[in-house]
One Martini backbone bead per residue (centre of mass of N, CA, C, O) as a GRO file, in nm:
protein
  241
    1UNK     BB    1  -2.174   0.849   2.256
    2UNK     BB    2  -2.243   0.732   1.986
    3UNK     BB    3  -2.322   0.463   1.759
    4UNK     BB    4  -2.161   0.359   1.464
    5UNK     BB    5  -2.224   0.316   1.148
    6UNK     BB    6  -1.998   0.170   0.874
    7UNK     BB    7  -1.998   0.183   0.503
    8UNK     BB    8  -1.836   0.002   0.266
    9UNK     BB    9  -1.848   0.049  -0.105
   10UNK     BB   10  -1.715  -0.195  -0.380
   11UNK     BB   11  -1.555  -0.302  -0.603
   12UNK     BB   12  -1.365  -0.557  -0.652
   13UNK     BB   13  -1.061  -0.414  -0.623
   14UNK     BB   14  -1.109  -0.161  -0.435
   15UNK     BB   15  -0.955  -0.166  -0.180
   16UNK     BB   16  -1.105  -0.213   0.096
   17UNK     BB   17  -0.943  -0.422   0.307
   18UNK     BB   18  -0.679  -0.219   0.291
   19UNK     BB   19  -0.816   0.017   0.402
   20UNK     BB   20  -0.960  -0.144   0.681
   21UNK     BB   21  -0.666  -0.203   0.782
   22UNK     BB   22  -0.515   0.023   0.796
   23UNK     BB   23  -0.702   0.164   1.011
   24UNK     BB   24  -0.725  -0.125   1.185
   25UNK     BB   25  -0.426  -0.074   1.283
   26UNK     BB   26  -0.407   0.199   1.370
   27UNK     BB   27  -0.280   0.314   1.687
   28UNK     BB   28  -0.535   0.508   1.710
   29UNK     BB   29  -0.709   0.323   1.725
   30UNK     BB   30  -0.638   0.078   1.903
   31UNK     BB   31  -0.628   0.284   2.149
   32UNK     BB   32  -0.985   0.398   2.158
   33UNK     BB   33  -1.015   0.079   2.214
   34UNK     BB   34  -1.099  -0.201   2.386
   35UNK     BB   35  -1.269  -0.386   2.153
   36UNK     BB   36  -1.121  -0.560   1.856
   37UNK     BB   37  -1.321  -0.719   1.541
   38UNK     BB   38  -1.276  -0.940   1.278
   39UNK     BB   39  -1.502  -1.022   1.038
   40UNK     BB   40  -1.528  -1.295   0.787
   41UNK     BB   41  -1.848  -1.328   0.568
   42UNK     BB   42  -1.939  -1.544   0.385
   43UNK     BB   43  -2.142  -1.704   0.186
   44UNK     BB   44  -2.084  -1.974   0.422
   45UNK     BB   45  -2.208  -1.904   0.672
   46UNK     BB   46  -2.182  -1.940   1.029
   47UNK     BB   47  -2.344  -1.796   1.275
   48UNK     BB   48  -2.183  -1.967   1.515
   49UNK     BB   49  -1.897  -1.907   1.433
   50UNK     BB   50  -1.940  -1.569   1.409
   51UNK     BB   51  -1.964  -1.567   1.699
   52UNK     BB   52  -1.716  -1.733   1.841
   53UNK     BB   53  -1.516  -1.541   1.683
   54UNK     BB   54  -1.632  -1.299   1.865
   55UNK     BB   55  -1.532  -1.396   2.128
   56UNK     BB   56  -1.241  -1.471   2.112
   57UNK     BB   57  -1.135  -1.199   2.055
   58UNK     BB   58  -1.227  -1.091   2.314
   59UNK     BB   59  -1.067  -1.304   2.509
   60UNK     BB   60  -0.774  -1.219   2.366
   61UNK     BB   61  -0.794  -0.915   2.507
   62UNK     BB   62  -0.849  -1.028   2.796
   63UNK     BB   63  -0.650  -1.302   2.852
   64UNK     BB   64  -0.876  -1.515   2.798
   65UNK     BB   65  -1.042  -1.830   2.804
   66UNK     BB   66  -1.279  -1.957   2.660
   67UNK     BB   67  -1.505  -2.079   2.703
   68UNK     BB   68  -1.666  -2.446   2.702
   69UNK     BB   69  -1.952  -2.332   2.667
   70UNK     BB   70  -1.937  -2.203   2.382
   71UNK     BB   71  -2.023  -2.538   2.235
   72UNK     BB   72  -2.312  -2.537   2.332
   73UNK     BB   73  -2.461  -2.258   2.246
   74UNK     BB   74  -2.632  -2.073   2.129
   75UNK     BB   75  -2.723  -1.821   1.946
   76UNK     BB   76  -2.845  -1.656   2.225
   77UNK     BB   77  -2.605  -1.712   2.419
   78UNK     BB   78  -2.403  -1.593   2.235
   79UNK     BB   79  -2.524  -1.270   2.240
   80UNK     BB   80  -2.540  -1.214   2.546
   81UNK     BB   81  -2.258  -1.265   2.593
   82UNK     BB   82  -2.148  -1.013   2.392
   83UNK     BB   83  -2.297  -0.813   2.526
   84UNK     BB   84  -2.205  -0.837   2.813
   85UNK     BB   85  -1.859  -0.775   2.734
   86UNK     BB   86  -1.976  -0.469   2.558
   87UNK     BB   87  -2.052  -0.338   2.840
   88UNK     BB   88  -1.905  -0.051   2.893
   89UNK     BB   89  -1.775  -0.032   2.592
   90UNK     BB   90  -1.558  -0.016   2.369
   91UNK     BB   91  -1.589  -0.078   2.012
   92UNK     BB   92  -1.446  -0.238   1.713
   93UNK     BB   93  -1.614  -0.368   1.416
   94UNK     BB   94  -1.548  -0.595   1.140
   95UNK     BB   95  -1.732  -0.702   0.821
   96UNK     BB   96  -1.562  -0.858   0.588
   97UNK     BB   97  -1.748  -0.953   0.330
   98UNK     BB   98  -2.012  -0.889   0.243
   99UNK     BB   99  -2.344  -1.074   0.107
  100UNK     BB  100  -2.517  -1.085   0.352
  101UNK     BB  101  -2.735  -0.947   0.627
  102UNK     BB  102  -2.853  -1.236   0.806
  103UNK     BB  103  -2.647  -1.170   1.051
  104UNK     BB  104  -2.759  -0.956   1.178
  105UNK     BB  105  -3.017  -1.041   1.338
  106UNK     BB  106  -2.818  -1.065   1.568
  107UNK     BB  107  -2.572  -0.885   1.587
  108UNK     BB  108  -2.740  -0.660   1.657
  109UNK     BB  109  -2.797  -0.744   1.982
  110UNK     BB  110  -2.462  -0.807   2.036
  111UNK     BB  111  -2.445  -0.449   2.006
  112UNK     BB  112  -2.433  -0.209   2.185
  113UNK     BB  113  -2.573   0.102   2.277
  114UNK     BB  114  -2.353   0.281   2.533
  115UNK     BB  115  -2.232   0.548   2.498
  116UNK     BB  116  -1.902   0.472   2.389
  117UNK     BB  117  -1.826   0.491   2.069
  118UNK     BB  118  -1.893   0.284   1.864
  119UNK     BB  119  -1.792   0.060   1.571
  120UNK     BB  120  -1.955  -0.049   1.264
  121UNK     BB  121  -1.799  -0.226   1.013
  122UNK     BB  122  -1.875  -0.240   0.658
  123UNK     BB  123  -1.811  -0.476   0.389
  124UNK     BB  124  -1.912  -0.415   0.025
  125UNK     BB  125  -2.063  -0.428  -0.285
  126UNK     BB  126  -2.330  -0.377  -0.167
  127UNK     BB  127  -2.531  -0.168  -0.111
  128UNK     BB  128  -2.831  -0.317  -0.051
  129UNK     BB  129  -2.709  -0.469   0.192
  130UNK     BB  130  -2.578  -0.195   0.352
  131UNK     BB  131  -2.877  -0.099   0.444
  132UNK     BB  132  -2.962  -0.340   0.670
  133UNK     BB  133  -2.722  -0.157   0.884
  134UNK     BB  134  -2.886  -0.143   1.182
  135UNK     BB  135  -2.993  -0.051   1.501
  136UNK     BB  136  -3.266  -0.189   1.724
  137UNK     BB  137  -3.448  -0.154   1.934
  138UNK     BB  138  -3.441  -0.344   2.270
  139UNK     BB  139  -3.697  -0.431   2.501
  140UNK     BB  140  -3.646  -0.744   2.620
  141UNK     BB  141  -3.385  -0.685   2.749
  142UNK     BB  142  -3.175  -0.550   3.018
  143UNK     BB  143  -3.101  -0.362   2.739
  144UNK     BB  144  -3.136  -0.080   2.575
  145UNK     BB  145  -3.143  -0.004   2.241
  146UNK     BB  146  -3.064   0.226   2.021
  147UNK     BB  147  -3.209   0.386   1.740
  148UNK     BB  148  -3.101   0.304   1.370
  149UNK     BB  149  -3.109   0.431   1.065
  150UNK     BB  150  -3.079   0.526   0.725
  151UNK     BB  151  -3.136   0.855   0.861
  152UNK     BB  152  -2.906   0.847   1.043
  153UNK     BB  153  -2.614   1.036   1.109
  154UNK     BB  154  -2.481   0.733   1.207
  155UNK     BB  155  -2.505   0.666   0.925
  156UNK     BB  156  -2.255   0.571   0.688
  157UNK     BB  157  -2.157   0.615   0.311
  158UNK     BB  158  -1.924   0.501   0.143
  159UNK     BB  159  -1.746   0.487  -0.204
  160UNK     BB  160  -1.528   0.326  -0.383
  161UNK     BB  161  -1.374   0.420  -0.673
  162UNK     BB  162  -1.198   0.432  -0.916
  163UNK     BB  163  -0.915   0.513  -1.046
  164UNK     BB  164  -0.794   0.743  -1.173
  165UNK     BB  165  -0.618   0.777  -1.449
  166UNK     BB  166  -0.350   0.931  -1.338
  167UNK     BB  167  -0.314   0.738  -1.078
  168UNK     BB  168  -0.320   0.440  -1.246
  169UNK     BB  169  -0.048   0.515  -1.367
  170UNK     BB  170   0.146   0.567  -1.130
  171UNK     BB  171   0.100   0.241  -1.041
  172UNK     BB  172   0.196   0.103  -1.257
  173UNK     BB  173   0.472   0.240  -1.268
  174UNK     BB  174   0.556   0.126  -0.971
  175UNK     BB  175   0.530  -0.172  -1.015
  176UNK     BB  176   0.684  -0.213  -1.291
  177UNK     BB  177   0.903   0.046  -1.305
  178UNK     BB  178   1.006   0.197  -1.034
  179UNK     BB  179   0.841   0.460  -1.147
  180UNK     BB  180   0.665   0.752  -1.273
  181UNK     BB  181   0.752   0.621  -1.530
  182UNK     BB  182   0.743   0.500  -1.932
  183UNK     BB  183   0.833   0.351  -2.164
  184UNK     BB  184   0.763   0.476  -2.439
  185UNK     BB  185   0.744   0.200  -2.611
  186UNK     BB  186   0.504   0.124  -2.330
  187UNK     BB  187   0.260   0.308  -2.351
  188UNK     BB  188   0.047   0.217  -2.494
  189UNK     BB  189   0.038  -0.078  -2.358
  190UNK     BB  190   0.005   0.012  -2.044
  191UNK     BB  191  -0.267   0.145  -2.092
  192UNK     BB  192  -0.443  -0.082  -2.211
  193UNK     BB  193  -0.413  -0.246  -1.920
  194UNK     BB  194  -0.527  -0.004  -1.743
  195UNK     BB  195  -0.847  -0.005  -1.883
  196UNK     BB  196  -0.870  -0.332  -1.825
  197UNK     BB  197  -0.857  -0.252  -1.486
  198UNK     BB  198  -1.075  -0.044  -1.403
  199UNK     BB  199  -0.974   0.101  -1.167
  200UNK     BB  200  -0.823  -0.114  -0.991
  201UNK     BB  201  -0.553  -0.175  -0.752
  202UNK     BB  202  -0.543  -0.492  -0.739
  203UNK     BB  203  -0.493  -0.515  -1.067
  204UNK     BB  204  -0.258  -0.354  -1.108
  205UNK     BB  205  -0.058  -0.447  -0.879
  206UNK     BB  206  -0.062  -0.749  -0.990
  207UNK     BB  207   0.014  -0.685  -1.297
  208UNK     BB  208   0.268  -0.495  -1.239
  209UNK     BB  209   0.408  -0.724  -1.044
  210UNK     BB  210   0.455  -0.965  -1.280
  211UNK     BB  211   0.658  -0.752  -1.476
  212UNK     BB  212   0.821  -0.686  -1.214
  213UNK     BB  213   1.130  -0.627  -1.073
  214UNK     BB  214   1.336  -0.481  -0.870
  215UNK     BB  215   1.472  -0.352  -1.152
  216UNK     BB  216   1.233  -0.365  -1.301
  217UNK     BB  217   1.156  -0.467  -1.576
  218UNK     BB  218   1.123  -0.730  -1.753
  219UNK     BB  219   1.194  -0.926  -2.041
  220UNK     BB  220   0.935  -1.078  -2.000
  221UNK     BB  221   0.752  -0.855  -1.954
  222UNK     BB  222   0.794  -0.703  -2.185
  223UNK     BB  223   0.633  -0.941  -2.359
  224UNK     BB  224   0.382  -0.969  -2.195
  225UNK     BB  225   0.296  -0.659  -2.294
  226UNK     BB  226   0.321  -0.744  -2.605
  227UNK     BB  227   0.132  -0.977  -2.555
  228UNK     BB  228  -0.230  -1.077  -2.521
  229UNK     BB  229  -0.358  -0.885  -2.322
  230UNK     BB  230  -0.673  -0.937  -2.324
  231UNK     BB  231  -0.623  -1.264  -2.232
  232UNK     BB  232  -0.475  -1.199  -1.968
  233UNK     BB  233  -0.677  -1.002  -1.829
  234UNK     BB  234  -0.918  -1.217  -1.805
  235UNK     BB  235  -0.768  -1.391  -1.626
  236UNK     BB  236  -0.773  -1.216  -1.376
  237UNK     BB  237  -1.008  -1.098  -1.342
  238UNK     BB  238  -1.140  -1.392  -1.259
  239UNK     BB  239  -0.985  -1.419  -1.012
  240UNK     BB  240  -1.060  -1.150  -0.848
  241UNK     BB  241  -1.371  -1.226  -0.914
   0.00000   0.00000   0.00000
């Protein structure tokens, strides 16, 4: 069982990881893996603190604590560190919010190919950046590991797509309306709003929750509505942007 890369690539608000958390806390998944850890890279991330990161979440799945030498060790022997923890186990790791590579220099070393089956889950807005996510083979260290290119059948590229008209329909009547339909009088403006959330979940969910009560649209919401929808959107895009 070979090492597995897979890039999940989607714009802002197309919910790569409410989809990637869905699957990564899903109790088959859970159960599947002995080591499980979830590392969001920020354009300002420090590399050591992402080695750090990713050495802590190890050490609370094995019920101990993580050594204090890791506060004063190398990007080096961070990464040794984890290739060690690593051998001869199963572990699914999951990147989310990547905006840049750079981290992956590292990262490749310390997640080793040991034909246990494990899977490399990155997430991130752009094809260019996730198409840098190899395993290169490295017979420096003590463990050579085998080498996956973008042209491996081990690396997989989903792409997550706008939701259709009639999904994005179905999904903002369910949020503002709690009903598979919209009062006919707020049809019009409805869609008007479905159209400038450009088919992405998290902004017609945010959107449609704003204008909602618990026992439907509320009086309040639907003033909101019906006054300049385009200024209320641009502001929310840029939240959510």
């Amino acid at each position: 069982m070979t090492l597995k890369v897979i890039s999940v690539v989607g714009m802002p608000g197309s919910g790569k990881t409410t989809l990637l958390r869905s699957v990564f806390n899903h109790e088959n998944v859970r159960g599947s893996f002995e080591y499980h850890a979830w590392i969001i890279v920020t354009p300002e991330y420090s590399i050591k603190e992402l080695l750090r990161s990713t050495l802590n979440q190890i050490f609370e799945e094995r019920q101990e604590p993580m050594p204090a030498s890791t506060n004063i060790m190398s990007e080096f022997q961070l990464v040794e560190m984890i290739s060690r923890c690593l051998r001869n186990r199963r572990y699914i790791f999951v990147f989310d919010d990547v905006w840049s590579s750079g981290f992956w220099e590292y990262f490749k070393y310390a997640l080793p190919d040991n034909n246990c089956g494990s899977r490399i889950v990155v997430a991130s807005r752009s094809a260019e950046v996730v198409s840098a996510f190899k395993v290169s083979s490295d017979n420096s260290g003590s463990e050579a590991k085998k080498g996956l290119d973008s042209d491996s059948k081990d690396v997989h590229h989903y792409y997550l797509s706008p939701l259709p008209r009639n999904y994005a329909w179905s999904l903002f009547c369910k949020k503002a309306f709690q009903s598979e339909s919209c009062p006919p009088e707020l049809e019009y403006l409805s869609w008007k709003i479905i159209e400038k959330c450009s088919g992405l979940p998290l902004v017609i969910v945010a959107i449609g929750g704003l204008l909602s009560t618990k026992g439907g649209m509320s009086r309040l919401g639907r003033e909101c509505l019906k006054a300049s929808i385009g200024k209320k959107m641009k502001a929310l895009h840029s939240c959510m942007l």
